[in-house]
PLY file of the C-alpha trace (Angstrom):
ply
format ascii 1.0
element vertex 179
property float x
property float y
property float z
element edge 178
property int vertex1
property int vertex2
end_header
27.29 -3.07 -18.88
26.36 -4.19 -22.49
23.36 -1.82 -23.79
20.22 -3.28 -25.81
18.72 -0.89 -28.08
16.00 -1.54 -30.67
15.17 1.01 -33.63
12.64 0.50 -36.37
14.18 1.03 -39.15
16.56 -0.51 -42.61
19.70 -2.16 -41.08
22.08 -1.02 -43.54
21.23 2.54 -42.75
23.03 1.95 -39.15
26.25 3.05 -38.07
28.27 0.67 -36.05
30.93 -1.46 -36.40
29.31 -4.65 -36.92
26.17 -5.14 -38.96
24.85 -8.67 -38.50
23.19 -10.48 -41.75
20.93 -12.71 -41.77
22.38 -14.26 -44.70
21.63 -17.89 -46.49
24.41 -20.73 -46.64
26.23 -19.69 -49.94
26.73 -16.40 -48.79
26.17 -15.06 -52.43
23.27 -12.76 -51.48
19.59 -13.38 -51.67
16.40 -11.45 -50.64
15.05 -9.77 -48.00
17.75 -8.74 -44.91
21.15 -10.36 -47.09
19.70 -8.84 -50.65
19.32 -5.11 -48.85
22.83 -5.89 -47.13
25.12 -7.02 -50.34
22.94 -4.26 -52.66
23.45 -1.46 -50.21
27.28 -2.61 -49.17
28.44 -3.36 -52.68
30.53 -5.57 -54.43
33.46 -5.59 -52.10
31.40 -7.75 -49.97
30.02 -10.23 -52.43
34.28 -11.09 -53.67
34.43 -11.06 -49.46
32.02 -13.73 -49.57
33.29 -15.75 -52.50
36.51 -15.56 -50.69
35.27 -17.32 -48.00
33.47 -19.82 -49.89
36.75 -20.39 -51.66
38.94 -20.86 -48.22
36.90 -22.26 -45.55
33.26 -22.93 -46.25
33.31 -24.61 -49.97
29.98 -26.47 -48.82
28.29 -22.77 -47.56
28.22 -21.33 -44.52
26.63 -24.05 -41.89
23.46 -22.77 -40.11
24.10 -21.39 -36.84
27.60 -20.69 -37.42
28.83 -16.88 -38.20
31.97 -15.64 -40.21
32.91 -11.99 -41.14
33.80 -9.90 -43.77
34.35 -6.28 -45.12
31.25 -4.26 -44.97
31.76 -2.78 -48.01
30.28 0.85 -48.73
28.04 0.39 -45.66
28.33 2.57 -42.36
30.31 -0.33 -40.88
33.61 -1.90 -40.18
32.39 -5.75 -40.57
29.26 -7.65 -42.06
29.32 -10.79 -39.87
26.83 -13.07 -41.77
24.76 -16.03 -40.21
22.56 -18.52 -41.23
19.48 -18.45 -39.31
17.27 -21.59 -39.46
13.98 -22.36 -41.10
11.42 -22.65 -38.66
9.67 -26.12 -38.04
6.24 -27.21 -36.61
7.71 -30.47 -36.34
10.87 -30.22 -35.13
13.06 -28.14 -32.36
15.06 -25.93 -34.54
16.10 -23.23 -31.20
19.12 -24.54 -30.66
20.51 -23.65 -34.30
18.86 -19.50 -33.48
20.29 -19.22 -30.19
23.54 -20.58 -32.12
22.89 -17.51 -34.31
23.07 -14.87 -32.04
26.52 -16.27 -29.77
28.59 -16.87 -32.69
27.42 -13.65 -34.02
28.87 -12.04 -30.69
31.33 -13.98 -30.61
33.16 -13.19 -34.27
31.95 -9.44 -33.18
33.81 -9.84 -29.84
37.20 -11.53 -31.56
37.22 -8.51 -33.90
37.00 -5.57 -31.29
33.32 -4.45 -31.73
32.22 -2.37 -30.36
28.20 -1.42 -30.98
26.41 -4.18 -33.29
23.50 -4.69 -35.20
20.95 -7.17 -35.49
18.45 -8.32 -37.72
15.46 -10.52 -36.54
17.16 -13.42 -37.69
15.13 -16.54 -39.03
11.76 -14.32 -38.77
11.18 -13.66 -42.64
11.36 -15.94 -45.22
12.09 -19.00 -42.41
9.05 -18.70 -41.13
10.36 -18.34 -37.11
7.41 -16.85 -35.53
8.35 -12.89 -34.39
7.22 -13.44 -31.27
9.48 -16.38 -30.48
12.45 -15.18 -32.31
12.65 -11.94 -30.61
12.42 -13.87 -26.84
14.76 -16.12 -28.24
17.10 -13.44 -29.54
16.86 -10.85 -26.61
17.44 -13.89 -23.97
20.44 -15.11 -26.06
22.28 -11.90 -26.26
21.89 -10.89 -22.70
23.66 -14.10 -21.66
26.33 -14.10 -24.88
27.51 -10.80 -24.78
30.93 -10.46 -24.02
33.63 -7.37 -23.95
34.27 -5.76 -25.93
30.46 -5.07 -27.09
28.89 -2.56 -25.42
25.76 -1.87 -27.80
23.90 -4.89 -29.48
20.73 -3.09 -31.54
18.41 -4.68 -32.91
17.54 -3.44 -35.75
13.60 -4.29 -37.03
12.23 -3.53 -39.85
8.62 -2.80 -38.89
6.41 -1.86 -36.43
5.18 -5.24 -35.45
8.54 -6.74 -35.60
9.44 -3.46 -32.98
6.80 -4.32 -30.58
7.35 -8.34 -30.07
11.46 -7.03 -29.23
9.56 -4.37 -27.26
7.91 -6.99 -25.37
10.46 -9.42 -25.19
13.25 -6.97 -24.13
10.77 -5.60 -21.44
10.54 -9.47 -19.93
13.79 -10.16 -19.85
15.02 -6.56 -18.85
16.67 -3.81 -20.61
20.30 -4.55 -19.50
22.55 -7.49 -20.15
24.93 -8.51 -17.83
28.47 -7.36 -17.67
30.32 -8.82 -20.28
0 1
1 2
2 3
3 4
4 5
5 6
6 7
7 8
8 9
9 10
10 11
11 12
12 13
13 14
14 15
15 16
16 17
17 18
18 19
19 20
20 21
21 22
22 23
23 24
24 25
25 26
26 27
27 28
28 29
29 30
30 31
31 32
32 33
33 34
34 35
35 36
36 37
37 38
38 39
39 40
40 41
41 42
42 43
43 44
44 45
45 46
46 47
47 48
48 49
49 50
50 51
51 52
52 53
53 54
54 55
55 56
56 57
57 58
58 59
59 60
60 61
61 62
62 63
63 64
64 65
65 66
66 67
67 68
68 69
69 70
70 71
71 72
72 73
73 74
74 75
75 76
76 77
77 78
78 79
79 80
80 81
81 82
82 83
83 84
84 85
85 86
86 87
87 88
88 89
89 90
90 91
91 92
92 93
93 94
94 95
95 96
96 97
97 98
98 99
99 100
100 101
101 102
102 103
103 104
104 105
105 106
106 107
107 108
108 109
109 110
110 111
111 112
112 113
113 114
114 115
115 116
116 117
117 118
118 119
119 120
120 121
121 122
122 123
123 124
124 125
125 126
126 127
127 128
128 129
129 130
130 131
131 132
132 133
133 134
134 135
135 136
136 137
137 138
138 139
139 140
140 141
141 142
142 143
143 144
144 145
145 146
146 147
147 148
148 149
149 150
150 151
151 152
152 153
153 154
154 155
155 156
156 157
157 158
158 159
159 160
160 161
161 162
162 163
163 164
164 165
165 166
166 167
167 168
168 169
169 170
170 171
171 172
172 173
173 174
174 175
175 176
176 177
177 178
């Protein structure tokens, strides 16, 4: 059985074998979640991501889709970066989230991951509203997570961001299904 953890806390202090970024489509850094990740990991995984650019995504990483690289001189085997959506008033964006989260699982699962880590993806600069985002995100992994993950941790970066997962991992349970 796949474990759900959260911790407050800064993402790139977390040792696992996968840390998730919440990154933005040219995969060239930026603020908040991505900025922390490529100043903390180094610049091993900023020629990583200029790599990838240069092979398979010349147009940027698509939102909802998730590709991996080196982690760099973080506490980690892989970054595996995704590109949350922006939040909409107008328009059902949930879809591209939930994408998020499975092909985040599912690049961790193809590369033998173990424990992973998760940022509240889409819930800073987007705009997706915490509350939302973390239902959406603890609902998502509980039905995507596959062997050979056996942690998923989300990792939040505050105390109110910690108590909507709180919430939302108490409604939905604290285990996920076997994998």
């Amino acid at each position: 059985m796949t474990a759900i953890t959260l911790v407050q806390g800064d993402i790139t202090r977390q040792q696992v074998d996968a840390i998730v970024n919440a990154a933005n489509s040219s995969l060239l850094g930026g603020g908040g979640v991505d900025g922390a990740i490529h100043r903390r990991g180094g610049p091993g995984i900023l020629e990583a991501c200029r790599e990838l650019r240069a092979s398979h995504y010349a147009e940027g990483l698509p939102t909802g889709r998730a590709a991996a690289t080196t982690a760099g001189e973080l506490d980690a085997r892989w970054v595996i970066h995704t590109v949350g959506p922006v939040w909409s008033g107008t328009e059902d964006r949930s879809a591209l989230l939930v994408s998020c989260y499975r092909e985040a699982l599912r690049v961790a699962a193809d590369l033998g991951a173990k424990t992973v880590a998760f940022p509240a993806i889409s819930t800073g600069i987007y705009g997706w509203p915490m509350d939302d985002g973390a239902r959406i995100a603890v609902r998502t992994v509980r039905e995507a997570v596959a062997d050979p993950v056996e942690e998923v941790r989300f990792v939040l970066f505050d105390h109110y961001a910690y108590g909507e997962f709180a919430e939302a991992l108490a409604a939905e349970g604290p285990e996920a299904p076997p994998g």
